[in-house]
MDTraj code that builds the backbone (N, CA, C; nanometers):
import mdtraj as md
import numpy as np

residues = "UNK UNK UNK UNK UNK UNK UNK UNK UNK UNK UNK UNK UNK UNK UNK UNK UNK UNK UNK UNK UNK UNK UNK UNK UNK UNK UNK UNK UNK UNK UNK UNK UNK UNK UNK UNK UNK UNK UNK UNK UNK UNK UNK UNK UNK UNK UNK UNK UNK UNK UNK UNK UNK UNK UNK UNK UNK UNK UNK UNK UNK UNK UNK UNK UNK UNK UNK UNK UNK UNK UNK UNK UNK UNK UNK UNK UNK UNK UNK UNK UNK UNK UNK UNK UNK UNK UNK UNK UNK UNK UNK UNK UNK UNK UNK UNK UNK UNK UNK UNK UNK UNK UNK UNK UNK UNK UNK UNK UNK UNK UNK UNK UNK UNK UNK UNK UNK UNK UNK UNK UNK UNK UNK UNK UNK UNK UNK UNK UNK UNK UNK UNK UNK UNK UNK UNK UNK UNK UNK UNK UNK UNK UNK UNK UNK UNK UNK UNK UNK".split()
xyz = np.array([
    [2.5886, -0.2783, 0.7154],
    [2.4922, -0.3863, 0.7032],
    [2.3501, -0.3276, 0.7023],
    [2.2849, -0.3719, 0.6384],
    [2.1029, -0.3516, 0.6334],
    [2.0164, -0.3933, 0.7066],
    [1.9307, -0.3051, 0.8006],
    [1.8784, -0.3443, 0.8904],
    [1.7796, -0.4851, 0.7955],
    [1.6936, -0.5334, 0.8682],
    [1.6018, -0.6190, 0.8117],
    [1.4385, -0.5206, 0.7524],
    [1.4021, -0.3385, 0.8304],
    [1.3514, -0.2821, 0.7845],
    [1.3734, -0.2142, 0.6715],
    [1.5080, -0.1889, 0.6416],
    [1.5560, -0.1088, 0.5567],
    [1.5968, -0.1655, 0.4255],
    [1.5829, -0.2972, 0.4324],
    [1.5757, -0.3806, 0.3443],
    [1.3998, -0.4586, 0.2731],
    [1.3787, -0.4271, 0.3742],
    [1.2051, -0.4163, 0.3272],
    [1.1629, -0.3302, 0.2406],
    [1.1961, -0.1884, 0.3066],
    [1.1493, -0.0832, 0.2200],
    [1.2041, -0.0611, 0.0951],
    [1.3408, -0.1433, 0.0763],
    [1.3668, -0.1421, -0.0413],
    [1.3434, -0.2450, -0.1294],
    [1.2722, -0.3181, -0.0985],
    [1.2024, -0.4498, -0.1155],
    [1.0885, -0.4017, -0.2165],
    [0.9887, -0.3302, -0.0967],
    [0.8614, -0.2511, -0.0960],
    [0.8828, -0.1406, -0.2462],
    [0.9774, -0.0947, -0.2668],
    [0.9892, 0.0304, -0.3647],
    [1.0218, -0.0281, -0.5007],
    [1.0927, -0.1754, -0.5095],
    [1.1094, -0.2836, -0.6445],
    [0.9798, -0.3559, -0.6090],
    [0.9283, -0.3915, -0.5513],
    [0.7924, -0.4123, -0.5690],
    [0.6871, -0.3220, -0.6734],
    [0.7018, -0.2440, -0.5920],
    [0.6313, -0.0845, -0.7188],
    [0.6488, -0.0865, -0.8349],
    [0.8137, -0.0894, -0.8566],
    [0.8362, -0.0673, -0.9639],
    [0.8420, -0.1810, -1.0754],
    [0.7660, -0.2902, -1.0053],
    [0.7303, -0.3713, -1.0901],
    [0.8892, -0.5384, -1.1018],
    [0.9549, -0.4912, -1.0254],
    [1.1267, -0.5500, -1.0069],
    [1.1451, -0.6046, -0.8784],
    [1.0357, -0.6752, -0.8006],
    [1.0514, -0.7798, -0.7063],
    [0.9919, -0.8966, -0.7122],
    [1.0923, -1.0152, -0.8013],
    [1.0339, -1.1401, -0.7623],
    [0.9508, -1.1966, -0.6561],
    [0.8706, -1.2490, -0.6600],
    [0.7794, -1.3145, -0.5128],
    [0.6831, -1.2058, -0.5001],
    [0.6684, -1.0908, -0.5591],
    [0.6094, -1.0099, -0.4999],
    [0.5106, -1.0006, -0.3743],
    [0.4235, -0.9415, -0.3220],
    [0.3623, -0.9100, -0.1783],
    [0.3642, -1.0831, -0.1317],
    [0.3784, -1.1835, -0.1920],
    [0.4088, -1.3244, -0.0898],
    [0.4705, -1.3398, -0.0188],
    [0.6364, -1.2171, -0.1112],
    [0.7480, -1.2434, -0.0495],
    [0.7500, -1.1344, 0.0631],
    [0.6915, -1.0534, 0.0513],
    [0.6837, -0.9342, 0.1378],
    [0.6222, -0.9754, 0.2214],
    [0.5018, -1.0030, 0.2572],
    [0.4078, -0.9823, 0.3626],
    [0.4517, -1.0947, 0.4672],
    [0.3983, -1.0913, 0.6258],
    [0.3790, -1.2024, 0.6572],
    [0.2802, -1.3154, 0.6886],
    [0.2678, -1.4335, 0.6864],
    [0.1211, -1.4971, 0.6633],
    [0.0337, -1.3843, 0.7878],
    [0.0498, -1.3637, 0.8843],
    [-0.0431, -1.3108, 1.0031],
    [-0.0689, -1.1578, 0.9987],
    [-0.0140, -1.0884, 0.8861],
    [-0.0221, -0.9688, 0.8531],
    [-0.1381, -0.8853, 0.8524],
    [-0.1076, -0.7306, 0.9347],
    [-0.2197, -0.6959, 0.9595],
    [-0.2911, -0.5857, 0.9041],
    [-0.3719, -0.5164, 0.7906],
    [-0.3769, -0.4331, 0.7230],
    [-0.4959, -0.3383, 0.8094],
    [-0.4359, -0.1649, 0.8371],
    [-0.5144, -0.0815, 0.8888],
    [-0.5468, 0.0238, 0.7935],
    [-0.6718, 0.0356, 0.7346],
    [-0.7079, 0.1231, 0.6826],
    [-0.7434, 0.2231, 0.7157],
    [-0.7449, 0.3329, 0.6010],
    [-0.8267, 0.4723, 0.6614],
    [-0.9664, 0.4801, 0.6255],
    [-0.9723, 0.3244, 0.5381],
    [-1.1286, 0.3787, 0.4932],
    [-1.2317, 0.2522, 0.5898],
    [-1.1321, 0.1538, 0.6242],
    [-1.2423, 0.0462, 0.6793],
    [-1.2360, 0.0595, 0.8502],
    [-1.3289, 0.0246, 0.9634],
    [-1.3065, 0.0198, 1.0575],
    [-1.2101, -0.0711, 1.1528],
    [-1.2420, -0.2006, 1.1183],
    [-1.1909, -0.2973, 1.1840],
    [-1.0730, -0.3434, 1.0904],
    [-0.9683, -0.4087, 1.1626],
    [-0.8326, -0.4323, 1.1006],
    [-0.8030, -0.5667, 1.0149],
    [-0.8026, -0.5555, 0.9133],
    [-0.8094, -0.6687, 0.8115],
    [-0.6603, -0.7549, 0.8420],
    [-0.7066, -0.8669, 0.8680],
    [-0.5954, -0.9966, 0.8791],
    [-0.6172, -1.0505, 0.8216],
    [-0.4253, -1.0748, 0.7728],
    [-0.4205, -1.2303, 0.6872],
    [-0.3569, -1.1767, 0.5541],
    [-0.2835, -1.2707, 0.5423],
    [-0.1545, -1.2252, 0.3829],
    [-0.3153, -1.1934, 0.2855],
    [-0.3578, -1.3052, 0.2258],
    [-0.4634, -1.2754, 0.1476],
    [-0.5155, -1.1376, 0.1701],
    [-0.5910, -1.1072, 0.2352],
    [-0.7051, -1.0123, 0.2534],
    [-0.6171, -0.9141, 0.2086],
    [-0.4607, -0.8724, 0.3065],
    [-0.4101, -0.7838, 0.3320],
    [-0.3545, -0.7190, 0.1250],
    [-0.3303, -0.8206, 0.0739],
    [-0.2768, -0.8487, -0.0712],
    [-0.3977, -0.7623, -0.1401],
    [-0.5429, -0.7995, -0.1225],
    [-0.6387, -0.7280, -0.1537],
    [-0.6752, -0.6188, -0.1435],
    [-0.6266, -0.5923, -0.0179],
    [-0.6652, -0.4123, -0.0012],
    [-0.5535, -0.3492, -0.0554],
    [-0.4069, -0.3867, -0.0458],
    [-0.3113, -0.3054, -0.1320],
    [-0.3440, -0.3621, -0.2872],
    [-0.3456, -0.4287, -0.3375],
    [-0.3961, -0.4220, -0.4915],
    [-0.4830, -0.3533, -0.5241],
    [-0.5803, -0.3288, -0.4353],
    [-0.7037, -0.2175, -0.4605],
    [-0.6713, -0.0678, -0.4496],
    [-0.5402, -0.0558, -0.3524],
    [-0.4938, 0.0248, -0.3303],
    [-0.4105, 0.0893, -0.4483],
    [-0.3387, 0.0249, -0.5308],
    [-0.2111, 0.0280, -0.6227],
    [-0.3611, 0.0603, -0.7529],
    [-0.4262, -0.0185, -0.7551],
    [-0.5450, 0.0109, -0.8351],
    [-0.5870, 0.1795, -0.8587],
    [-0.6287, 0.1973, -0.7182],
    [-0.6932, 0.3466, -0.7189],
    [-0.5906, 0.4335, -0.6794],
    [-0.4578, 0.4205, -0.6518],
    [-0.3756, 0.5427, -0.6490],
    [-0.3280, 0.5555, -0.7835],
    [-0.2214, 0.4297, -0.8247],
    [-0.1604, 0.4517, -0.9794],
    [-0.0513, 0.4986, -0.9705],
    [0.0104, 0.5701, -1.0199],
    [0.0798, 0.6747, -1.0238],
    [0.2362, 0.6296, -1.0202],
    [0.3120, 0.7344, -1.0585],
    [0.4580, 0.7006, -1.0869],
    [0.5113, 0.5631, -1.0259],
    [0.5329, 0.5343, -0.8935],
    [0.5962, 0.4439, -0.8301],
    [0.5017, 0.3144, -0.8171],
    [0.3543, 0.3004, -0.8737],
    [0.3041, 0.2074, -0.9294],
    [0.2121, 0.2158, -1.0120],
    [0.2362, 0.1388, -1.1223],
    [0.1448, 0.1128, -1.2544],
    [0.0464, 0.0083, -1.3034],
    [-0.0392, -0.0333, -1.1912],
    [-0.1369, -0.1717, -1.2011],
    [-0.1555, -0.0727, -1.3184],
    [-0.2328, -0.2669, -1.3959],
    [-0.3248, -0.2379, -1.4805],
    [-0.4344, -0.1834, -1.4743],
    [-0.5157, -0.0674, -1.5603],
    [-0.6365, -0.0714, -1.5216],
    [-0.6509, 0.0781, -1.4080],
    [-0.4905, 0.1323, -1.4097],
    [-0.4825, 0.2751, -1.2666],
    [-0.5693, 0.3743, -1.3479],
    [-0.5743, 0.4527, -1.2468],
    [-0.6552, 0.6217, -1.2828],
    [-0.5258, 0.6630, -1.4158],
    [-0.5875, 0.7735, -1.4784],
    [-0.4755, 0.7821, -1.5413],
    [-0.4550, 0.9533, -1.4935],
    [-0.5193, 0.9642, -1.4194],
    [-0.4931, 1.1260, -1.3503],
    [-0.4528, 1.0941, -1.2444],
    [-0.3248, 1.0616, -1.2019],
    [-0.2450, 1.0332, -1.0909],
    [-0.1335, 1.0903, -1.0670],
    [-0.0640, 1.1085, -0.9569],
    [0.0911, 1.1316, -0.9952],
    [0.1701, 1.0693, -0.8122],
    [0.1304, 0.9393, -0.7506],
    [0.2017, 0.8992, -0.6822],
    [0.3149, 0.8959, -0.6395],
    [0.3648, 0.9281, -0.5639],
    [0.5106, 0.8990, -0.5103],
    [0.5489, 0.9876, -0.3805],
    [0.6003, 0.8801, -0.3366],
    [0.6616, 0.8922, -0.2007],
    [0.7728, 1.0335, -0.1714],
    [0.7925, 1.1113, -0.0801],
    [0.7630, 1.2050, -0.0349],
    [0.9198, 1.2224, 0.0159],
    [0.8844, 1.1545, 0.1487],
    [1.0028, 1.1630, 0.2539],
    [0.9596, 0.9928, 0.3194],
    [1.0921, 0.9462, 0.4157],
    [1.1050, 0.8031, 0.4259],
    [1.1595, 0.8165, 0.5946],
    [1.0971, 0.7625, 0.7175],
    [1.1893, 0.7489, 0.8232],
    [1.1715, 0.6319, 0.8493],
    [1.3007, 0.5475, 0.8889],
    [1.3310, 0.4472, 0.9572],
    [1.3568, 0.4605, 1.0732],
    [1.3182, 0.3711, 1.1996],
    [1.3368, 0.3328, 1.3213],
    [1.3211, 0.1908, 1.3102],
    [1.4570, 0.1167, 1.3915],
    [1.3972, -0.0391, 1.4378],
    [1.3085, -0.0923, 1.3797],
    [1.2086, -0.1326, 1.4091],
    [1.1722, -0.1981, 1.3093],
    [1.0282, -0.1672, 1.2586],
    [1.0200, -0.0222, 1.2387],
    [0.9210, 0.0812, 1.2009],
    [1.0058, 0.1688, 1.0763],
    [0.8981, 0.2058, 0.9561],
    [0.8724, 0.2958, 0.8303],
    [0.7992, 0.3407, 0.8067],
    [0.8037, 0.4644, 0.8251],
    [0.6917, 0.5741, 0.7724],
    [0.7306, 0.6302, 0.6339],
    [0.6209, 0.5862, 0.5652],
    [0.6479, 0.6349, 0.4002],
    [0.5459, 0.7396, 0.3757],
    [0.5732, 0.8508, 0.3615],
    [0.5118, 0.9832, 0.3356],
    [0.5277, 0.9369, 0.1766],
    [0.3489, 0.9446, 0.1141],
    [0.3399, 1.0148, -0.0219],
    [0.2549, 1.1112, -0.0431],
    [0.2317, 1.1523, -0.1712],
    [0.1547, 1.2623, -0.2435],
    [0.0740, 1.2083, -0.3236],
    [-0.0264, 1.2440, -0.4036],
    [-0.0897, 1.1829, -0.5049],
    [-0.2039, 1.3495, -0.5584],
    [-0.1994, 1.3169, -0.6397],
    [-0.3285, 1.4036, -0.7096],
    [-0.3941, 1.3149, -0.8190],
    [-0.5435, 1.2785, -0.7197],
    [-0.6200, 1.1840, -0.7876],
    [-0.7398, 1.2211, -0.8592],
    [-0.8298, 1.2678, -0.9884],
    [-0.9371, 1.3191, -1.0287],
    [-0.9339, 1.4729, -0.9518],
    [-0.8064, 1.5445, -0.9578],
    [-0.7955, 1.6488, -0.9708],
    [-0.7952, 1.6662, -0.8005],
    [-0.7999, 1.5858, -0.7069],
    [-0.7573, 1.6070, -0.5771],
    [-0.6808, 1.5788, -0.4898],
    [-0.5777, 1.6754, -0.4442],
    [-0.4212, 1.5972, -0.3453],
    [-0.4650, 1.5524, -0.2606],
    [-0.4095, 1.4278, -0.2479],
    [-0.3826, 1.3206, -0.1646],
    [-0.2364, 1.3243, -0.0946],
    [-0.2741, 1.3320, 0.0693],
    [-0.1323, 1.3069, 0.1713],
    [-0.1722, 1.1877, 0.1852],
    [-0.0525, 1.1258, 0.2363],
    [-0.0839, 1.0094, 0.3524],
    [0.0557, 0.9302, 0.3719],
    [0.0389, 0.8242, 0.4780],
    [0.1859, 0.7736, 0.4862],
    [0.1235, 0.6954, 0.5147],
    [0.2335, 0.5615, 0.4497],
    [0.2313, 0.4210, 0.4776],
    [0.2968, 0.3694, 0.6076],
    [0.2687, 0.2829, 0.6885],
    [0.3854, 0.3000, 0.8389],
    [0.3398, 0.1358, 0.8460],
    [0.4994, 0.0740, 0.8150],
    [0.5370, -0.0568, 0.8202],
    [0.5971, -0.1026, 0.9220],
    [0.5869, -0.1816, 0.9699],
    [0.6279, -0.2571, 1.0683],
    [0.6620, -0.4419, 1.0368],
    [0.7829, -0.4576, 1.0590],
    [0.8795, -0.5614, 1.0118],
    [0.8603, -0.6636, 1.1183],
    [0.8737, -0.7834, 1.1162],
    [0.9022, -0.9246, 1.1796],
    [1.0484, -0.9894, 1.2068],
    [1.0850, -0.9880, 1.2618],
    [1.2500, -1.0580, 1.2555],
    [1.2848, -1.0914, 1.0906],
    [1.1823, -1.1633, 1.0615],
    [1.1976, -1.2087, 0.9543],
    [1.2686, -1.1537, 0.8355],
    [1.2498, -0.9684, 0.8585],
    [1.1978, -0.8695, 0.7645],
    [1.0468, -0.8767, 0.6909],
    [0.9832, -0.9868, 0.7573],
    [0.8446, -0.9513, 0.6481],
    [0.7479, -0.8532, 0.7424],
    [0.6494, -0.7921, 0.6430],
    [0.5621, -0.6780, 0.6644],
    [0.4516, -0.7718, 0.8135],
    [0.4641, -0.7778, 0.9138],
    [0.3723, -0.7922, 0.9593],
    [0.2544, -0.7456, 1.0167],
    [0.2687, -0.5375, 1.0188],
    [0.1463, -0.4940, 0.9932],
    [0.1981, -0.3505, 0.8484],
    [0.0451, -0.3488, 0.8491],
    [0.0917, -0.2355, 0.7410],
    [-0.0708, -0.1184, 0.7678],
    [-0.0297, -0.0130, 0.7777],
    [-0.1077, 0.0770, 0.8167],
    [-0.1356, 0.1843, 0.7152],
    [-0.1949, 0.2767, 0.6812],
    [-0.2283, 0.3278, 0.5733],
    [-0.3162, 0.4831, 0.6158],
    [-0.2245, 0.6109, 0.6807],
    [-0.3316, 0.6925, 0.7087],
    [-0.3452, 0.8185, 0.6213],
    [-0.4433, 0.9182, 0.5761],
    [-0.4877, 0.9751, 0.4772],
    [-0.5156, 1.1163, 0.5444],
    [-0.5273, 1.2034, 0.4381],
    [-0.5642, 1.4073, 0.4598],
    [-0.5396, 1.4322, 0.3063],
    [-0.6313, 1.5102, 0.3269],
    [-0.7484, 1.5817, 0.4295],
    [-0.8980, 1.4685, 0.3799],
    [-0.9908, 1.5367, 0.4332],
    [-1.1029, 1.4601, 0.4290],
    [-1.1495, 1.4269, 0.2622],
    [-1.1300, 1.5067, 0.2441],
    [-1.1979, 1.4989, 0.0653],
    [-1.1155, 1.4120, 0.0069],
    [-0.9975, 1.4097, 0.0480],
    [-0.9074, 1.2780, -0.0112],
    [-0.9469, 1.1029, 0.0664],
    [-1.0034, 1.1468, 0.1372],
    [-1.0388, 0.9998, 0.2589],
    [-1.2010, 0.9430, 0.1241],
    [-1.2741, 1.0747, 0.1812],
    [-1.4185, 1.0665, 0.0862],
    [-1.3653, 0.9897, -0.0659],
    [-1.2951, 1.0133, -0.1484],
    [-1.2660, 0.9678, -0.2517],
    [-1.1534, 0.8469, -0.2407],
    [-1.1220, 0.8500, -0.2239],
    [-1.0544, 0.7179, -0.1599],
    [-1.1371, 0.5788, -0.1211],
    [-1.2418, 0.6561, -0.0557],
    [-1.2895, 0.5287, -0.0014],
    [-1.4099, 0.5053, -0.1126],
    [-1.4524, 0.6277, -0.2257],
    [-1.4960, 0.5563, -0.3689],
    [-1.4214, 0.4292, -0.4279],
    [-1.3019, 0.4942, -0.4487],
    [-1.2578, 0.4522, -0.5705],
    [-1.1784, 0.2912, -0.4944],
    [-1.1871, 0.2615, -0.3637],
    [-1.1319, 0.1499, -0.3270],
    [-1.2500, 0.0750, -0.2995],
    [-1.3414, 0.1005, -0.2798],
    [-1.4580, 0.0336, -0.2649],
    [-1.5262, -0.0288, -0.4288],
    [-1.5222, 0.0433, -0.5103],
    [-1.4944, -0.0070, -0.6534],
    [-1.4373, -0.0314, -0.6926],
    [-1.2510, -0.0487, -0.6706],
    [-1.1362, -0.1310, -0.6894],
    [-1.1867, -0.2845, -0.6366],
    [-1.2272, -0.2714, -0.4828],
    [-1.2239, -0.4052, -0.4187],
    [-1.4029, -0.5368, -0.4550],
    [-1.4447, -0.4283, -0.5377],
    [-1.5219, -0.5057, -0.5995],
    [-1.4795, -0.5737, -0.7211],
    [-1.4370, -0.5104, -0.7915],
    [-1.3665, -0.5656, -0.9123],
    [-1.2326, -0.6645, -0.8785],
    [-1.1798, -0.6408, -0.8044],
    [-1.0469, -0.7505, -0.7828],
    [-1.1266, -0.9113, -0.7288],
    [-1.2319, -0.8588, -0.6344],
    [-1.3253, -0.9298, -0.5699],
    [-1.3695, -1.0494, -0.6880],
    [-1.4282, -0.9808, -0.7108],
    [-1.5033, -1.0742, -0.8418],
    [-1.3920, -1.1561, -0.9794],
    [-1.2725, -1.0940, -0.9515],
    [-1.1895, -1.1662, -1.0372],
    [-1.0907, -1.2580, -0.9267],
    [-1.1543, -1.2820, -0.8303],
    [-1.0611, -1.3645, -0.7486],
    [-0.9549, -1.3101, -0.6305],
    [-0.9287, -1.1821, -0.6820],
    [-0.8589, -1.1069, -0.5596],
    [-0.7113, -1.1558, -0.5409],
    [-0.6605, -1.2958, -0.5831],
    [-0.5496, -1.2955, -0.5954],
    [-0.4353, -1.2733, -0.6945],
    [-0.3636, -1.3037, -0.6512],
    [-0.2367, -1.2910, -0.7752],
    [-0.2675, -1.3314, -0.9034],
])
top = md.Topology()
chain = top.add_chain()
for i, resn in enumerate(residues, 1):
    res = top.add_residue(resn, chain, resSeq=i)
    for name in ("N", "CA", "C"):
        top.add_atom(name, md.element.get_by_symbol(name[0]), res)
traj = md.Trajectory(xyz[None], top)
């Protein structure tokens, strides 16, 4: 049987690939809590949280997601994967405008199975520095077109 995390993350990875109905609606939960590496304080709320990963999927790109509009010097994808209860740490890679990007995604599930926080941490610094370009000019542009779905 499938835990309710382990069914997320495979939720989370047809999401990417463009092959999950409902997408991040169906994923997230309304009280969901998004921790960045580039902002200080912790962004709440399905909305907001929808915004910073679209901005996110925006400025990474890369194999395991293809927004419209990605870098086209990317090469995204996830790494290595651990499950615990109702914790996921998603190790990826990226090489963005010619600079590798670490970082892992670390999800945390609701009874429900939905995402109720989602955390996002980054290395080395020069990847944080650019990162927090190219999402800060992602989240203007999603901004101004409404930011939602």
């Amino acid at each position: 049987m499938t835990s309710p995390i382990e069914q997320t993350v495979a939720d989370w990875h047809r999401f990417l690939a463009g092959d999950f109905p409902g997408g991040l609606d169906e994923l997230l939960h309304e009280d969901v809590v998004f921790l960045s590496p580039i902002v200080f304080t912790p962004q709440e709320g399905k909305e907001l949280t929808k915004l910073y990963l679209r901005g996110a999927a925006t400025s990474f790109g890369g194999d395991d997601a293809q927004p419209t509009g990605a870098s086209t010097d990317t090469s995204f994808h996830y790494v290595k994967e651990v499950v615990s209860g109702d914790h996921a740490v998603l190790e990826f890679e990226s090489t963005i405008d010619g600079t590798v990007v670490n970082g892992v995604d670390i999800l945390t599930v609701g009874e429900d199975g939905k995402i109720v926080e989602f955390k996002v941490m980054l290395r080395p610094l020069k990847a944080i520095e650019l990162m927090h370009q190219k999402m800060r000019a992602a989240l203007e542009v999603l901004s101004d077109q409404g930011g939602g779905e």
